[in-house]
Backbone as ProteinMPNN parsed JSONL, in Angstrom:
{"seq_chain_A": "XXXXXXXXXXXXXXXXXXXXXXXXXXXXXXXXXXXXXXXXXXXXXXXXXXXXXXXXXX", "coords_chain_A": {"N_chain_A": [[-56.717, -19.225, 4.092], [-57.362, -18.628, 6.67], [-59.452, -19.798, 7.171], [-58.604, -22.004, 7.267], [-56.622, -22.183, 9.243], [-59.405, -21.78, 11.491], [-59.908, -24.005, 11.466], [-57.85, -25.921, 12.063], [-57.493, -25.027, 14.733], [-60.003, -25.267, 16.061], [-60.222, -28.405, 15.848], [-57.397, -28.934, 17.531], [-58.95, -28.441, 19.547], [-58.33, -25.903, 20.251], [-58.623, -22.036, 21.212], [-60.947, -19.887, 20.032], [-59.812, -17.336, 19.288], [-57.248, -17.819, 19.002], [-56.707, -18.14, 16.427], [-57.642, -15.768, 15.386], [-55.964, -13.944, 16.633], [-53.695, -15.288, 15.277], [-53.809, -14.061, 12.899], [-53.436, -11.509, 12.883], [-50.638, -11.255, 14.551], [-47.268, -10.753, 15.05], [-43.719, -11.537, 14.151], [-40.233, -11.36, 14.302], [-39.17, -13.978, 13.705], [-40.222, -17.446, 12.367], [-40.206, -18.311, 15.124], [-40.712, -16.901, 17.037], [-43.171, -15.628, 16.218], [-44.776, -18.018, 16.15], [-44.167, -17.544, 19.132], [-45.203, -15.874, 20.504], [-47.956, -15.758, 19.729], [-48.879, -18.144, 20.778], [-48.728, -16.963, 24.145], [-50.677, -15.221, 23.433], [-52.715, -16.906, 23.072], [-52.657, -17.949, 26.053], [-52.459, -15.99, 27.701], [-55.853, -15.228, 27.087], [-56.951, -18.056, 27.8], [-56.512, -17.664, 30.776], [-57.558, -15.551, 31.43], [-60.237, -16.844, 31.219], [-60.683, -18.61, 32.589], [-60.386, -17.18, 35.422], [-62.531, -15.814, 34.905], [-64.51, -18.166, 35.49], [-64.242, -18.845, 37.211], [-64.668, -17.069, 38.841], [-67.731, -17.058, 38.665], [-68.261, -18.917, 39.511], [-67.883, -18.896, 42.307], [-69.736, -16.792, 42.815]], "CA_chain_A": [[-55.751, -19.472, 5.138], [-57.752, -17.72, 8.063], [-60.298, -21.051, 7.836], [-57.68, -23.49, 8.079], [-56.077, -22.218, 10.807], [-59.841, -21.739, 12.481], [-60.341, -25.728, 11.679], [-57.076, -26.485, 13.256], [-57.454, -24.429, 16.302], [-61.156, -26.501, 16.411], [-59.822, -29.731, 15.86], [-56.92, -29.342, 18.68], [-59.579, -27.287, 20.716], [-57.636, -24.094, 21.036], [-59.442, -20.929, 21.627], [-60.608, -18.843, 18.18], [-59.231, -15.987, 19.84], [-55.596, -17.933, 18.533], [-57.013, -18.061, 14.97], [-58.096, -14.616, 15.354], [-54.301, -13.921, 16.651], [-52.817, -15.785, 14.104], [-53.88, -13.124, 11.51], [-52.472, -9.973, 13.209], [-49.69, -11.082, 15.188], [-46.023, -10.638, 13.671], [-42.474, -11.733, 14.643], [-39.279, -10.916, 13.401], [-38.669, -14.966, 13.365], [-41.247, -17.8, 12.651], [-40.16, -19.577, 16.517], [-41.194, -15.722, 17.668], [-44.043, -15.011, 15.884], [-45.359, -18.688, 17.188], [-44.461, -17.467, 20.796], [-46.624, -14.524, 20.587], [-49.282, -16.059, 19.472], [-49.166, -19.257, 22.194], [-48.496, -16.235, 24.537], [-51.781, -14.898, 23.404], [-53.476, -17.991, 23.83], [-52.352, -18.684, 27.578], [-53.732, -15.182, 28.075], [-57.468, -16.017, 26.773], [-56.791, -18.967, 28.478], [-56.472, -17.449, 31.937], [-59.265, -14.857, 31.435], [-61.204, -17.476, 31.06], [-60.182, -18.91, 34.226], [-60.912, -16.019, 35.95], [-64.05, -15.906, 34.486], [-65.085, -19.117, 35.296], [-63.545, -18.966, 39.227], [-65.86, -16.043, 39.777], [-68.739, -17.437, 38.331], [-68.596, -20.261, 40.364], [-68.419, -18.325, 43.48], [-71.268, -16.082, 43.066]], "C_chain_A": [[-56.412, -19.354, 6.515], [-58.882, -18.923, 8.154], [-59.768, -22.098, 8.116], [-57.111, -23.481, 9.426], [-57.26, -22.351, 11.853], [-60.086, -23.09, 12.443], [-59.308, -26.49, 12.336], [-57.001, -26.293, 14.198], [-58.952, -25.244, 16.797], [-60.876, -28.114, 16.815], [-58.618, -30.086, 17.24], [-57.336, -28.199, 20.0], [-58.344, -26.261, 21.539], [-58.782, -23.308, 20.859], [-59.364, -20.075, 19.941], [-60.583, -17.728, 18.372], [-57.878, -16.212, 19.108], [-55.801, -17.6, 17.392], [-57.18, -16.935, 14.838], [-56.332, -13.834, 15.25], [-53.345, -13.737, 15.507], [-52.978, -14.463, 12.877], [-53.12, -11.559, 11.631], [-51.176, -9.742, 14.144], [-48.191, -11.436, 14.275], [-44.892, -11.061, 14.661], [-41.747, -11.713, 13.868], [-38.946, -12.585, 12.943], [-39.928, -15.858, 13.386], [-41.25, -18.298, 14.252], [-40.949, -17.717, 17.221], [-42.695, -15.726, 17.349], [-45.154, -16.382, 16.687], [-45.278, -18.431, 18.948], [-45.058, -16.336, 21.276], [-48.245, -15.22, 20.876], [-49.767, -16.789, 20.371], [-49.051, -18.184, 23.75], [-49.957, -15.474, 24.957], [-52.624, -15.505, 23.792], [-53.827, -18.205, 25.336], [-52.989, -17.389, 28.56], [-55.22, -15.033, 28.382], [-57.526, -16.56, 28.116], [-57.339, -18.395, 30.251], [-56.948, -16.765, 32.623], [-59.877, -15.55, 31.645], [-61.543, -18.423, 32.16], [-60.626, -18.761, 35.176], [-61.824, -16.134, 36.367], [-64.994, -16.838, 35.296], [-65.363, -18.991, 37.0], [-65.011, -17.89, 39.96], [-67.086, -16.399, 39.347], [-69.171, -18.463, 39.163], [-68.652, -19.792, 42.154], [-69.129, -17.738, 43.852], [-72.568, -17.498, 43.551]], "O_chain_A": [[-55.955, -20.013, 7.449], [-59.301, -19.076, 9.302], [-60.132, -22.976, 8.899], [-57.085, -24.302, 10.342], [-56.951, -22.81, 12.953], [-60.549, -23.517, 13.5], [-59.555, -27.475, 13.032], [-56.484, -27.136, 14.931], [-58.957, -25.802, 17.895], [-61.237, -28.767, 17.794], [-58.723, -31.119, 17.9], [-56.716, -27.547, 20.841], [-57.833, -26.037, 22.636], [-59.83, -23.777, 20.416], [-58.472, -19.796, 19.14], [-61.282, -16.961, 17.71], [-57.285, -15.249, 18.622], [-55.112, -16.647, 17.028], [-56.75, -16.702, 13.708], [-55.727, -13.383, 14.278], [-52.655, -12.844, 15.014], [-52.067, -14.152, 12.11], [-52.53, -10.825, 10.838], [-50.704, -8.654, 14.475], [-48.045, -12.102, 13.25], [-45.08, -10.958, 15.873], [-42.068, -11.95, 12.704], [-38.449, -12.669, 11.82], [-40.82, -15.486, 14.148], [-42.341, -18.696, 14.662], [-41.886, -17.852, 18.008], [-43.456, -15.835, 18.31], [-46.038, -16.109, 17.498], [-46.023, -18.917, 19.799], [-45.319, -16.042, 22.443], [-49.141, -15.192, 21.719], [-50.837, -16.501, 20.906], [-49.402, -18.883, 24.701], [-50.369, -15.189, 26.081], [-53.383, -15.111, 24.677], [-54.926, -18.536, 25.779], [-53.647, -17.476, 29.597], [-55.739, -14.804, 29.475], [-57.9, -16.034, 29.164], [-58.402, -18.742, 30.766], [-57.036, -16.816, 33.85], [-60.563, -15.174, 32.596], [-62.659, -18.859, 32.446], [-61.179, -19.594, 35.893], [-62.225, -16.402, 37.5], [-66.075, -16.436, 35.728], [-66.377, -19.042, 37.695], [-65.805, -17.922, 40.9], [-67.834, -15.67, 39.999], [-70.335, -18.765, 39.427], [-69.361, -20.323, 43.009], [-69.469, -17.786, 45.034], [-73.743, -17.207, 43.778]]}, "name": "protein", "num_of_chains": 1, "seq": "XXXXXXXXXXXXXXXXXXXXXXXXXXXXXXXXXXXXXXXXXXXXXXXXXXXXXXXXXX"}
């Protein structure tokens, strides 16, 4: 299960931080447990952002 999800998170280039996610995040409903996880993502995401912003200004 835990390689399919990392070949779909490859294939629609998400972050394998989601795939990583996907394995330990829980919701009482599946529409929850997906808005955790995209939740998680947009996090990454905006680290990475960050990341990038200050890298480019040094």
């Amino acid at each position: 299960m835990k390689e399919q999800i990392q070949n779909c998170c490859k294939e629609l280039r998400l972050s394998a931080a989601l795939a990583e996610n996907a394995m330990s995040m829980a919701g009482a409903t599946n529409q929850e447990y997906l808005l955790n996880i995209l939740k998680a993502e947009m996090r990454v995401l905006i680290a990475l952002k960050h990341l990038m912003i200050t890298v480019l200004i040094r």
